[in-house]
C-alpha positions as CSV (number, residue, x, y, z in Angstrom):
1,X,48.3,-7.3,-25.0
2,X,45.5,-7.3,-22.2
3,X,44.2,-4.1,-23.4
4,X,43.7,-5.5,-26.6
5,X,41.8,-8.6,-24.8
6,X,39.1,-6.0,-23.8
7,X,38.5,-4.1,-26.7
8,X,35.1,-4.0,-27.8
9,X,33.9,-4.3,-31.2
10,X,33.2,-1.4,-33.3
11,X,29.6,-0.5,-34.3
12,X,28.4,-0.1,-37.5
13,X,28.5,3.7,-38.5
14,X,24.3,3.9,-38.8
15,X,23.8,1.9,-35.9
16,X,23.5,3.8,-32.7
17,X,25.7,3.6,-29.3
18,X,23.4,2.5,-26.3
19,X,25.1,3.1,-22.8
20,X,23.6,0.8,-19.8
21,X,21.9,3.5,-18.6
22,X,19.9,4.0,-21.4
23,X,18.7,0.5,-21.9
24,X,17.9,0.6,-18.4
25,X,16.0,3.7,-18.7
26,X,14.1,2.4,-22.0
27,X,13.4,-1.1,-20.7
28,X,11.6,0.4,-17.5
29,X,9.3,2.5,-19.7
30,X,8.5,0.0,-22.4
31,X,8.4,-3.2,-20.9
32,X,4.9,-5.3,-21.3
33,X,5.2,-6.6,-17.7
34,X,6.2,-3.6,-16.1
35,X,3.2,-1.9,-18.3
36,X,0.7,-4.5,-17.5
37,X,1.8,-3.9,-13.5
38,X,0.8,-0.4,-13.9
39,X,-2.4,-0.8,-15.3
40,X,-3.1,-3.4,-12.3
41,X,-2.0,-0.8,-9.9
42,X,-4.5,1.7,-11.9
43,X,-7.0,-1.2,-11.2
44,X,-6.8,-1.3,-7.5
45,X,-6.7,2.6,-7.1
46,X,-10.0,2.9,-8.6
47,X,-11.3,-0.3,-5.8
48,X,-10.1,2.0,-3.5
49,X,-11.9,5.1,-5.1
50,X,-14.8,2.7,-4.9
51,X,-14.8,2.1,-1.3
52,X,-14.3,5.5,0.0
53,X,-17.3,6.4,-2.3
54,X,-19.3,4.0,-1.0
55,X,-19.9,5.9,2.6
56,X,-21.9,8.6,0.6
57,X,-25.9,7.8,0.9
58,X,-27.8,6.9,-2.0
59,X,-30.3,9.2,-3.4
60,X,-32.7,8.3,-6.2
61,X,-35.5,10.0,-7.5
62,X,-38.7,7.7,-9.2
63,X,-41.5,8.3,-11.8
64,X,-44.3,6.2,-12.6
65,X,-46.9,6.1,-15.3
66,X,-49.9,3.5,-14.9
67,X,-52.9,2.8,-17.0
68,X,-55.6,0.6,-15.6
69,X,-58.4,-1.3,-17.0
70,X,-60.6,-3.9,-15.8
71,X,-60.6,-3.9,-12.0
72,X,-58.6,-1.5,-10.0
73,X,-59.0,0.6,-6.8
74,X,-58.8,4.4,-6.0
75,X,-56.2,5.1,-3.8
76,X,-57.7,8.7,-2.5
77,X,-61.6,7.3,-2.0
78,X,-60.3,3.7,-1.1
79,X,-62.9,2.4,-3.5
80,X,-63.0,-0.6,-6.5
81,X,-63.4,1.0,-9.7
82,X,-64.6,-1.8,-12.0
83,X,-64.5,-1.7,-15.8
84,X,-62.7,1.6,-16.4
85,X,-60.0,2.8,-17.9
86,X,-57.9,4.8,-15.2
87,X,-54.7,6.2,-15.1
88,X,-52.3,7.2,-12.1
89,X,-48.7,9.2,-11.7
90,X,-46.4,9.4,-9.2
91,X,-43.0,10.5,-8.3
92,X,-40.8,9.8,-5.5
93,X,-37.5,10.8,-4.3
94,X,-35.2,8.8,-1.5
95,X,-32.0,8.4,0.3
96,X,-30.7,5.5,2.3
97,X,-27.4,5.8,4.3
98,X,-25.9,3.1,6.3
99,X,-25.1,3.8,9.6
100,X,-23.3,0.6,11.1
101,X,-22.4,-2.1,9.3
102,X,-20.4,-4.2,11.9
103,X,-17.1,-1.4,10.8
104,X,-17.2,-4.3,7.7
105,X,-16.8,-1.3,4.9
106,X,-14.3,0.6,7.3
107,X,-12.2,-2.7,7.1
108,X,-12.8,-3.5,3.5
109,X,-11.6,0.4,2.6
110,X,-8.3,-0.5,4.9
111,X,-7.8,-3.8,2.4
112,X,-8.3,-2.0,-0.6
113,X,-5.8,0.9,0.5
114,X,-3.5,-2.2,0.9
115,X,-4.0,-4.1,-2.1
116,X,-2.7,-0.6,-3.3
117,X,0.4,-0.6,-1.8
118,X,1.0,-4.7,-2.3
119,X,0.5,-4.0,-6.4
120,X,2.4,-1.1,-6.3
121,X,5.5,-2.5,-4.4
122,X,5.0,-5.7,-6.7
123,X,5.7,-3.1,-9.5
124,X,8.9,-1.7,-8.0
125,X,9.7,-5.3,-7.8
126,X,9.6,-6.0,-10.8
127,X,11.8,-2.5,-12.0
128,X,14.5,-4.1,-10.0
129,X,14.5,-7.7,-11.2
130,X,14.2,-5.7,-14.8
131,X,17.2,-3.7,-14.3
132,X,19.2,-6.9,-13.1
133,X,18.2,-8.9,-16.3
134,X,18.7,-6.4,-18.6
135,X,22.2,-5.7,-16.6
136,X,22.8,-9.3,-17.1
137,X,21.8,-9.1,-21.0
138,X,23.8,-5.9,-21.2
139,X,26.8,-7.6,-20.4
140,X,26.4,-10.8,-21.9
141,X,26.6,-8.6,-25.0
142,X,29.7,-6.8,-23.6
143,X,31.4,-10.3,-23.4
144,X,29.8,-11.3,-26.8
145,X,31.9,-8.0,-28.4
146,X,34.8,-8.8,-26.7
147,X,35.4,-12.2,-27.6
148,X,34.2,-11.5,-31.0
149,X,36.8,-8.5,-31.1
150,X,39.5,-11.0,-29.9
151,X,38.7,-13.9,-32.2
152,X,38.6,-11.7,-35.4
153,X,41.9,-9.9,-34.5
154,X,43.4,-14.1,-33.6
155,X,41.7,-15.1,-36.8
156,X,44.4,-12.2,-38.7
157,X,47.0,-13.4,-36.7
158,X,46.8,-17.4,-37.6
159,X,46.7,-16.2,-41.4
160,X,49.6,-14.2,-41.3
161,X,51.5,-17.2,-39.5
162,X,49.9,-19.6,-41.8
163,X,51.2,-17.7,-44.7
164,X,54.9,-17.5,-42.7
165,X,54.7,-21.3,-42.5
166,X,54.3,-21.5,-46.3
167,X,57.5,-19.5,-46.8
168,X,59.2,-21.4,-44.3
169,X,58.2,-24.6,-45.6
170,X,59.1,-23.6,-49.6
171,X,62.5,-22.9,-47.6
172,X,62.4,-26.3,-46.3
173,X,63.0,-25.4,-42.4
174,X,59.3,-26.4,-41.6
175,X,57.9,-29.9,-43.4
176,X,54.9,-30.0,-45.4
177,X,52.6,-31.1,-42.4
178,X,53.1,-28.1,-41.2
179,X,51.3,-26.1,-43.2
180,X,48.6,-28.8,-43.4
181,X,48.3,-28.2,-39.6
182,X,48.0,-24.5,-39.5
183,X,45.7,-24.7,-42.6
184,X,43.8,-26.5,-39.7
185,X,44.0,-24.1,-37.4
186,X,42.9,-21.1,-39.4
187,X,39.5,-23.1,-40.7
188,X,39.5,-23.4,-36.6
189,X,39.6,-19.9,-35.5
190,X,37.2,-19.1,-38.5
191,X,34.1,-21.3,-37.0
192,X,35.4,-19.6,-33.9
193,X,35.0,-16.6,-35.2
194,X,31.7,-17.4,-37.1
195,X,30.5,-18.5,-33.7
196,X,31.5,-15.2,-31.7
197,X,29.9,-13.3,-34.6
198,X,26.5,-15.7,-33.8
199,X,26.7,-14.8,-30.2
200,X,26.9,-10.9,-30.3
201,X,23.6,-11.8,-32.2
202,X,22.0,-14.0,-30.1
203,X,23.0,-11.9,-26.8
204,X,21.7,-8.6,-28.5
205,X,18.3,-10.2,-29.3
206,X,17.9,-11.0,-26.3
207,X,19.0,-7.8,-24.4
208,X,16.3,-6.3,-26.8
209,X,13.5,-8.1,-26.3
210,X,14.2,-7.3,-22.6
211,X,14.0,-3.4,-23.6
212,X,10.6,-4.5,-25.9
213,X,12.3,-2.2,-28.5
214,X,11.4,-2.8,-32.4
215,X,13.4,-4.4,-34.4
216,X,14.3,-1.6,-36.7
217,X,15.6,0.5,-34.1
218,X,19.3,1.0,-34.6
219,X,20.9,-0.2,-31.9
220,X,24.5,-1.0,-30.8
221,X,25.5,-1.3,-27.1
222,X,29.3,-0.4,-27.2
223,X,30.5,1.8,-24.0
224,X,32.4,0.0,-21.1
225,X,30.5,-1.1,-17.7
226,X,31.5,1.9,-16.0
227,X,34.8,3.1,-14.8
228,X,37.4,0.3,-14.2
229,X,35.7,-1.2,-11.2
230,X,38.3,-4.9,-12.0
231,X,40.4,-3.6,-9.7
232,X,37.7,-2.9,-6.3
233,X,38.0,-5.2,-3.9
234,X,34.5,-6.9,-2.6
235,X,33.5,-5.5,0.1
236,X,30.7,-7.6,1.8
237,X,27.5,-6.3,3.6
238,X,28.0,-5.6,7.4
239,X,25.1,-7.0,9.2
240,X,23.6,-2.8,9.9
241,X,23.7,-2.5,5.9
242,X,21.6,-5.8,5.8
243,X,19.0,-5.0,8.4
244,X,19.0,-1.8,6.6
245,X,18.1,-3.4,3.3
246,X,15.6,-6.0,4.9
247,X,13.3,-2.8,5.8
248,X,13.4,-1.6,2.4
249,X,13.3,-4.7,0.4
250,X,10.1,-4.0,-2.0
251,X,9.6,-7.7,-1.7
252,X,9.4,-8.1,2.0
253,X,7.7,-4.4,2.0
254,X,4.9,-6.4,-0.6
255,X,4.6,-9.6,2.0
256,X,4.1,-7.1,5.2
257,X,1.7,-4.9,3.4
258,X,-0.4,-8.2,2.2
259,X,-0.6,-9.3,5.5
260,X,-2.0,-6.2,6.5
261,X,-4.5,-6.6,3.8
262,X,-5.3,-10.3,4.9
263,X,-5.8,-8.9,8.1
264,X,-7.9,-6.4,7.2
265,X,-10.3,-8.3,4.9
266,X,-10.3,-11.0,7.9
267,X,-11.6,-7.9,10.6
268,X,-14.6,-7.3,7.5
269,X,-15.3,-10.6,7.8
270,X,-15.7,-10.5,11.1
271,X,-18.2,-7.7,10.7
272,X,-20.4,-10.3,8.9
273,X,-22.1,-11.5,12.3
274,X,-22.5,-8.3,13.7
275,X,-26.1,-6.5,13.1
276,X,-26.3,-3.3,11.1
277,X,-28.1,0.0,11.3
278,X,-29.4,2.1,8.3
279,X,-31.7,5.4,7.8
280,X,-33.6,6.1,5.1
281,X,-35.8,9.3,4.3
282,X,-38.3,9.3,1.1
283,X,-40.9,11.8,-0.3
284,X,-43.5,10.9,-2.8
285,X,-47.1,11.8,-4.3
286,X,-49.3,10.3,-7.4
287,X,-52.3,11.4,-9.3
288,X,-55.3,9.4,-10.3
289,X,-57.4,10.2,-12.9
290,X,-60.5,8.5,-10.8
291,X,-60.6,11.6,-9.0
292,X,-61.7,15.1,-10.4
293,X,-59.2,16.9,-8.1
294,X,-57.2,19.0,-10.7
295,X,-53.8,17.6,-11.0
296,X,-51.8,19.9,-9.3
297,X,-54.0,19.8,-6.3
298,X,-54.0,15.9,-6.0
299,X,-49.8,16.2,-6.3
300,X,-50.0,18.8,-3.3
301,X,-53.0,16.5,-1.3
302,X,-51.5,13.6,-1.8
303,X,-47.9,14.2,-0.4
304,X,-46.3,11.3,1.7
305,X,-42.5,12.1,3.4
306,X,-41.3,9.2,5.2
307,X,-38.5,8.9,7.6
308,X,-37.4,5.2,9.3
309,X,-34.8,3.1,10.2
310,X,-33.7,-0.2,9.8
311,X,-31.8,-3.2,12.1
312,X,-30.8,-6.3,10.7
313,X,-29.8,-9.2,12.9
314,X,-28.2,-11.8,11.5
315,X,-29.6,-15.3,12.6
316,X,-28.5,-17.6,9.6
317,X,-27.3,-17.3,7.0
318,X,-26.3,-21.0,5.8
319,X,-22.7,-20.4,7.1
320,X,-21.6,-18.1,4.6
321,X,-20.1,-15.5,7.1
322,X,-18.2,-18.3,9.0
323,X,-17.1,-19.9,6.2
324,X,-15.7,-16.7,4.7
325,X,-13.8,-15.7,7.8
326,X,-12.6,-19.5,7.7
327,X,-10.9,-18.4,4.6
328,X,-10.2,-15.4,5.4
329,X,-8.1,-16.5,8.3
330,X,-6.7,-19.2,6.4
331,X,-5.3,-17.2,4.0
332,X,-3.3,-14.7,6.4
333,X,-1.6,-17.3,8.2
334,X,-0.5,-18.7,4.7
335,X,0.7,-14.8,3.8
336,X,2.3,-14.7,6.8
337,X,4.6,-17.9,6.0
338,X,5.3,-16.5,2.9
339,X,6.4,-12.8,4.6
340,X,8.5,-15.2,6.3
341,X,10.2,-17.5,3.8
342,X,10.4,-14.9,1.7
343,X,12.8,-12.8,4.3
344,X,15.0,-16.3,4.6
345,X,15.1,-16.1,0.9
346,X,16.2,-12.5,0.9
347,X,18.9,-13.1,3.8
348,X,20.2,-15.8,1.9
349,X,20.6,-14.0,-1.8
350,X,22.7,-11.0,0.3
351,X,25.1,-13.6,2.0
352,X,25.5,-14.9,-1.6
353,X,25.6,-12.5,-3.2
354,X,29.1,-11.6,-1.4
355,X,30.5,-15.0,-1.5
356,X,29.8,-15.3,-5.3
357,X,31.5,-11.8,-5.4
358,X,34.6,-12.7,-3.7
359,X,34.9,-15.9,-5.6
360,X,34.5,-14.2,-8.9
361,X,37.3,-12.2,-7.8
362,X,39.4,-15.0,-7.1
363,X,38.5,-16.7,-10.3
364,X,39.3,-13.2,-12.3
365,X,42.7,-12.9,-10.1
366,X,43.6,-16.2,-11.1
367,X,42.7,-16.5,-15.0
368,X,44.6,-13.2,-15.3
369,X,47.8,-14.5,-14.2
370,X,46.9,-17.8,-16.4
371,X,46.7,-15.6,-19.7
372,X,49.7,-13.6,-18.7
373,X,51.4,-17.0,-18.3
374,X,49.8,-18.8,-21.3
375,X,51.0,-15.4,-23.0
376,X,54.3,-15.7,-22.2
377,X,54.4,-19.3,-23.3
378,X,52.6,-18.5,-26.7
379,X,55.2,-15.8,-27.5
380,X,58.3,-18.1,-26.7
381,X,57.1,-21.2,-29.0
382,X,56.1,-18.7,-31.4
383,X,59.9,-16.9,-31.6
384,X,61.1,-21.1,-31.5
385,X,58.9,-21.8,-34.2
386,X,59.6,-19.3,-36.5
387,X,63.5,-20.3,-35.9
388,X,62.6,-24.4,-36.9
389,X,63.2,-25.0,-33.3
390,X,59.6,-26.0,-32.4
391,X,57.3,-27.8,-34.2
392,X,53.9,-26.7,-36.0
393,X,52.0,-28.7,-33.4
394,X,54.1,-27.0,-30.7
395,X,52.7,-23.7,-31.6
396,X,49.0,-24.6,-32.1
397,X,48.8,-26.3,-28.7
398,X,50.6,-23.0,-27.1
399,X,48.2,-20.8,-29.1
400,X,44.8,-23.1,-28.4
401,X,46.0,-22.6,-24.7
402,X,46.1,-19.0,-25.0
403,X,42.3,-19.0,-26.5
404,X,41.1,-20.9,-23.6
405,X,42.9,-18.9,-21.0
406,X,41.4,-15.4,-23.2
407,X,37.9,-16.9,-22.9
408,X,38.5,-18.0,-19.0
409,X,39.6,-14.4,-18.3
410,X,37.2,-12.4,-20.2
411,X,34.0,-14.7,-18.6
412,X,35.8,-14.4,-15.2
413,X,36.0,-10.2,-15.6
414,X,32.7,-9.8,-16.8
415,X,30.7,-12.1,-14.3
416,X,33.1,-10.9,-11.6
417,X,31.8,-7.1,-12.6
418,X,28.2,-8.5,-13.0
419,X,28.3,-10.1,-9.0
420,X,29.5,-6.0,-7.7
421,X,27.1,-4.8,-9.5
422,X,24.4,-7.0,-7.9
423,X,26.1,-6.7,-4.7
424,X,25.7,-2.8,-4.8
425,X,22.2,-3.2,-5.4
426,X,22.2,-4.5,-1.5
427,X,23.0,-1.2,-0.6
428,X,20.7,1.3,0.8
């Protein structure tokens, strides 16, 4: 009778059969969060393009057309030319490479190459809180199936007594209440089977909009959660398998490589109130048309390469640099209390994680011997019943016994299956 209890409901022939594996696999790839997380990890990969670019000089190359009237002065004779329309062209080309900056854009390249690795671990994070959910959802719908599966094959069953009850009652071994009784019953197990029926709705919805997938995909999630894993024992996290995990956590991995970050944008700000060095090199000429030089030969007269370099002290600067390393500092002691609250956090969910485990296995232990008792029970009134030697109400209350311990069992199995599952995921 137990192997009828976990049954599942059969799909609809058009619909197709969905294994967790597969939701798991679909959700990963089409889920907006986990898509939006890329793109942010795309973001900070192209910072960090940014940064490594920005150690190559700059070069850029200038023309200039000018047309003067009025009162202007020739640049090669270093006279005023009043009253005259003159015109001039020039063209330059220059490069300007920094050559210490305080190591501020060494540091800032460090923090971006972080910022990397804290979006990208915040990604993995949020694969593995996906796959939980949609595990969750997965069987949540597995339960849903079940229950529905048990309440349509109970609804049959209370018909087929009800209509016994009728004969018995036309052969006057059962009064007259006693159908009215069992007609109550069966409008009972038919909102309880109208309410199963919602469920398996309302728990596939939301497994689906976990998996983002359209709503006319068919769809039907029917296989079993694995082999028959009911009967493993927990077996709880030894304290080598925990440290293990703790170094592998993409959480904590996130929290450690944020402080790094922190640290790093802290050392750039640093770099603020240090001077910096920078060379540039530049070659230009120009033409004027207040000179009767040919063009060519001004161009190749008037050449003017330049070479020079540049320190810049930093005196004031209205306490922008202080107050930025202020924050800067600020802010990596507040990442570091969260690295560290975060790894209580994590510590905690393992050690839970196995008690909840071991308790679900208690609670599954015990409602199984509850329904094998309430069973037992149901069968006996039943064989009394149909003999006149036990009363209508006798047999609903035996039977509405059996329901609740079906539904105390099946949630116990499936959460207890649900709590190894996360348990594994401790694991390394």
């Amino acid at each position: 009778m137990i192997l009828l209890f976990c049954a599942l409901a059969c799909p609809l022939p058009a619909q197709e059969i969905w294994p967790l594996e597969r939701c798991i696999s679909y959700a990963l790839a089409h889920n907006l969060d986990i898509r939006e997380k890329q793109v942010e990890v795309a973001v900070r990969q192209t910072e960090l393009t940014q940064q490594r670019l920005a150690w190559l000089p700059t070069l850029a190359v200038g023309l200039e057309q000018n047309w003067n009237w009025g009162r202007s002065v020739d640049m090669q004779e270093l006279v005023i030319i009043r009253n005259a329309l003159t015109r001039a062209t020039g063209a330059s080309v220059g490069a300007s490479v920094p050559l210490f900056d305080g190591l501020s854009r060494y540091h800032q390249q460090t923090a971006a190459k972080k910022a990397v690795e804290v979006a990208t671990l915040e990604a993995d994070d949020l694969r593995t809180s996906l796959e939980t959910d949609v595990t969750r959802a997965y069987l949540e719908l597995m339960l849903a199936k079940q229950i529905h599966a048990y309440s349509r094959e109970s609804h049959a069953t209370i018909v087929q007594q009800r209509d016994r009850t009728a004969q018995l009652v036309e052969a006057g071994s059962q009064p007259k209440s006693a159908l009215n009784e069992m007609e109550a019953q069966v409008a009972a197990e038919k909102a309880a089977l109208v309410s199963a029926e919602c469920r398996v709705r309302s728990a596939t919805l939301s497994l689906t909009r976990l998996m983002n997938l359209p709503g006319d995909t068919p769809f039907s999630a029917g296989e079993q959660f694995g082999p028959d894993t009911v009967a493993i024992r927990v077996t709880l996290l030894s304290d080598a398998q925990t440290e293990a995990w703790l170094q592998c956590d993409p959480r904590l991995r996130g929290a450690e490589a944020r402080i790094a970050q922190l640290r790093a944008e802290e050392r750039a700000a640093k770099g603020r109130f240090l001077p910096t060095l920078s060379a540039s090199a530049s070659y230009g000429t120009f033409y004027s048309s207040t000179n009767e030089t040919p063009f060519r030969t001004q161009l190749d007269e008037n050449r003017n390469p330049s070479v020079g370099l540049r320190l810049n002290i930093p005196i004031f600067d209205g306490w922008q640099a202080a107050t930025q390393l202020k924050k800067s500092r600020l802010a990596l002691e507040m990442a570091r209390l969260t690295a560290e609250k975060m790894q209580t956090q994590v510590i905690e969910e393992i050690r839970s994680a196995g008690i909840e485990a071991e308790n679900c296995l208690q609670r599954y232990l015990s409602s199984e011997e509850t329904l094998q008792a309430m069973q037992s029970l149901l069968e006996i009134t039943e064989a009394k019943y149909n003999l006149g030697a036990a009363t209508a109400l006798d047999y609903i209350v035996a039977r509405n016994n059996r329901l609740k311990a079906v539904s105390d069992y099946l949630q116990a199995k499936w959460q207890y299956l649900f709590q190894l599952r996360l348990l594994e995921r401790y694991r390394p």
